[in-house]
C-alpha positions in Angstrom: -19.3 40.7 -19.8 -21.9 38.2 -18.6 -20.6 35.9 -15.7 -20.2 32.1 -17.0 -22.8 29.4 -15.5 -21.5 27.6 -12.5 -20.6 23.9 -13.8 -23.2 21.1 -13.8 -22.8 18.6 -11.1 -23.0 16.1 -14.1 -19.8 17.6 -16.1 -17.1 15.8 -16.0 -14.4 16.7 -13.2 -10.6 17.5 -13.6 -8.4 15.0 -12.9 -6.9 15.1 -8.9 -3.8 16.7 -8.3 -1.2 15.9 -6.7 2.3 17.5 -5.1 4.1 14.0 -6.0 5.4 13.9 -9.6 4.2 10.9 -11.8 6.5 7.5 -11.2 7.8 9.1 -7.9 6.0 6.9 -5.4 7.4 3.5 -7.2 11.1 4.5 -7.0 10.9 6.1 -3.6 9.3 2.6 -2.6 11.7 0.1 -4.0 14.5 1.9 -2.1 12.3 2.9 1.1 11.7 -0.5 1.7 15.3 -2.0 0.6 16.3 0.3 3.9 13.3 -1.0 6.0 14.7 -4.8 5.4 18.0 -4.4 6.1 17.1 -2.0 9.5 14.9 -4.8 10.5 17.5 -7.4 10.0 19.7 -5.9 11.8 18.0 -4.7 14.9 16.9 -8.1 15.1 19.8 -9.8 14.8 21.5 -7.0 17.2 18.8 -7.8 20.0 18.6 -11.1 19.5 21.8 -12.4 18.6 20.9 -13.9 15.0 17.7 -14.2 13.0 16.0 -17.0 13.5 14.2 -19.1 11.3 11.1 -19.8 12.9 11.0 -16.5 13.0 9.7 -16.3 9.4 7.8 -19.8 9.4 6.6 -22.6 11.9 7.4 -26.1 10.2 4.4 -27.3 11.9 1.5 -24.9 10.8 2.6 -23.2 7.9 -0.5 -23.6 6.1 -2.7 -22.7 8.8 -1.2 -19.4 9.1 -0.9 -19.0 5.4 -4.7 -19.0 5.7 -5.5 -16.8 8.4 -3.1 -14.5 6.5 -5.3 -15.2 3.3 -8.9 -14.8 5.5 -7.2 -11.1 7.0 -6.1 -10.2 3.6 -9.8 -10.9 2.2 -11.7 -8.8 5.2 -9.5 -5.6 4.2 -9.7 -6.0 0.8 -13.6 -6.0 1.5 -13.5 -3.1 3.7 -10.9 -1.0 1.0 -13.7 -1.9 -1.7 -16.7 -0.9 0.4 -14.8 2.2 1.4 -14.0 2.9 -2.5 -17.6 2.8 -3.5 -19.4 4.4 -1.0 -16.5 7.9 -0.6 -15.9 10.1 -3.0 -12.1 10.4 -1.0 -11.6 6.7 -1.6 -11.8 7.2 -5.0 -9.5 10.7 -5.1 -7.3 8.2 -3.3 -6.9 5.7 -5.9 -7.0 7.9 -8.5 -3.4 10.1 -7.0 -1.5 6.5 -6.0 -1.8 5.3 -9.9 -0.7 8.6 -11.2 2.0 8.6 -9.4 3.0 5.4 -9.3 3.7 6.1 -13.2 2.9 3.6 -16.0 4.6 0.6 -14.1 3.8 -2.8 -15.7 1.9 -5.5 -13.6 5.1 -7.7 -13.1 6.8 -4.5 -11.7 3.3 -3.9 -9.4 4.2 -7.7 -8.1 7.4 -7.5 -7.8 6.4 -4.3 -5.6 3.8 -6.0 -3.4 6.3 -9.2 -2.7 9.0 -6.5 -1.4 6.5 -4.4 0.6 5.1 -6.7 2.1 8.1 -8.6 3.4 10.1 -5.9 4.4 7.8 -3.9 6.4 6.6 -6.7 8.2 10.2 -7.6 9.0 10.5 -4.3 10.3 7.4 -3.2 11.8 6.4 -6.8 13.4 9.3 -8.0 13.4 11.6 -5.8 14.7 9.5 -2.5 16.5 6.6 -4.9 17.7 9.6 -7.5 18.9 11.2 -5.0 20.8 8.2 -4.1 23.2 7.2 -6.7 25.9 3.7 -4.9 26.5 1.6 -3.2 23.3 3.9 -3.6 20.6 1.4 -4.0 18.3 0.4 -1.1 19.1 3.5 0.8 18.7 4.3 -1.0 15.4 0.7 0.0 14.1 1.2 3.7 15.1 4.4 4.3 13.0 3.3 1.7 9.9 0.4 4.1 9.6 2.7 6.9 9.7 4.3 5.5 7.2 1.2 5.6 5.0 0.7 9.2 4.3 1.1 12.0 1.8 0.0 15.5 0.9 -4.1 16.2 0.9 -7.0 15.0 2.7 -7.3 11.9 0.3 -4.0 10.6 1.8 -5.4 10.8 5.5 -7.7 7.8 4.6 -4.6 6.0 3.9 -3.3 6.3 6.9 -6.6 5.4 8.4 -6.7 2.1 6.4 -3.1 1.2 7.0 -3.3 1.6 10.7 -6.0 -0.6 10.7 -4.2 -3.3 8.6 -1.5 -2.7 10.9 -3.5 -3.5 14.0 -4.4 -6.9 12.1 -1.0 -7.9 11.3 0.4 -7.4 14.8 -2.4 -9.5 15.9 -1.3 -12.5 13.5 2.4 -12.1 14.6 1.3 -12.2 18.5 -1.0 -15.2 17.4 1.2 -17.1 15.2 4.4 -16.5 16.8 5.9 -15.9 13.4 5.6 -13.3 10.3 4.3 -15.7 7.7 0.4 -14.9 8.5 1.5 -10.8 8.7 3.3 -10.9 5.4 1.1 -13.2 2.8 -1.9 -11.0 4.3 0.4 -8.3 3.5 1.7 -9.0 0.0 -1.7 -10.3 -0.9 -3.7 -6.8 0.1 -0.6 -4.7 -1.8 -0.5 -7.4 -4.9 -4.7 -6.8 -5.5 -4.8 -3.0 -5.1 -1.6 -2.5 -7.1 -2.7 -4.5 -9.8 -6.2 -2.7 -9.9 -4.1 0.9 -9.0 -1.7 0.0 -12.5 -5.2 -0.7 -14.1 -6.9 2.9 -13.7 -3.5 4.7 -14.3 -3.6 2.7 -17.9 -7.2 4.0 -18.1 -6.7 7.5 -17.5 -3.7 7.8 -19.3 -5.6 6.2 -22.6 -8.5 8.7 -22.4 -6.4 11.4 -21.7 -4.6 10.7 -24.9 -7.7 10.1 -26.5 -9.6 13.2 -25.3 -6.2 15.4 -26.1 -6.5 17.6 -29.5 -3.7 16.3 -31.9 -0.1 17.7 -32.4 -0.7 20.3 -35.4 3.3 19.7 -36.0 2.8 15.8 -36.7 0.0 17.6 -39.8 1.1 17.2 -43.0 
């Protein structure tokens, strides 16, 4: 028997695999980060004897930090992009979160990035970075990216990415004095890259279906 030819570079490649079963990231989310919210709440509230307002918002310059969280949320989403098209692990990345974030709809991928964003701010800024008088940031940024990994080398990059963005959003709390600028950089990053994540899993599960031989027992 002759040995088959080695594949051509150009021939199409099978689709990444992952160890987490498809729609297993969304629900391990929505209560991950249920828990993160309440710890948050109350390790704040333990430490400092309530939960202040002005904690979440300054009356006064709301909308400026509003839009340093929008600028920091714009620079990421510029570095993710770049990253994306210039390594091939990027792309393995992208292509493992949407399958197993399952064939969740866009208002479910919202409803996703509103909750993320707030509750792991309240906790990682909030809370951990709170409870450090020196390097807090820090701290918070070394367990958020922690946070951010899974199974294969595709996943490290994640953890890369979200320890930058962690760095970032400590910085806005220490500058702002609040989490508003932490979290609507936050939400916006997770609502753009969720909605384009919901996209490709659509995609791929379209030409799979298309590119899969038909079900001789639906043959007349």
């Amino acid at each position: 028997m002759e040995p088959s030819p080695p594949p051509s570079p150009d021939a199409p490649q099978p689709p990444p695999q992952t160890l987490l079963p498809p729609g297993s990231l969304y629900r391990m989310a929505w209560g991950l980060y249920l828990v993160l919210a309440l710890a948050g709440g109350v390790w704040i509230g333990l430490r400092e004897g309530s939960i202040p307002l002005t904690l979440f918002v300054d009356p006064q310059r709301w909308w400026l930090h509003l839009a340093a969280g929008a600028g920091t949320a714009a620079g990421l989403l510029l570095v993710w992009e770049a990253g994306r098209r210039s390594l091939r692990l990027a792309r393995e990345l992208e292509a493992q979160l949407a399958q197993v974030l399952g064939s969740i709809d866009p208002q479910e991928a919202l409803a996703l990035a509103l909750l993320s964003g707030f509750a792991e701010e309240l906790f990682f800024r909030g809370a951990v970075q709170g409870a450090f008088h020196t390097h807090g940031w820090l701290w918070a940024a070394l367990l958020f990216a922690l946070l951010h990994t899974g199974p294969g080398r595709p996943y490290r990059l994640w953890t890369l990415f979200a320890f930058l963005a962690g760095l970032l959003f400590g910085q806005l709390t220490a500058w702002s004095g609040n989490l508003l600028a932490a979290v609507s950089a936050h939400v916006l990053v997770n609502a753009l890259n969720l909605r384009r994540l919901v996209r490709q899993g659509r995609e791929a599960r379209e030409t799979e279906q298309a590119e899969s031989p038909p079900d001789d027992s639906t043959l007349c």
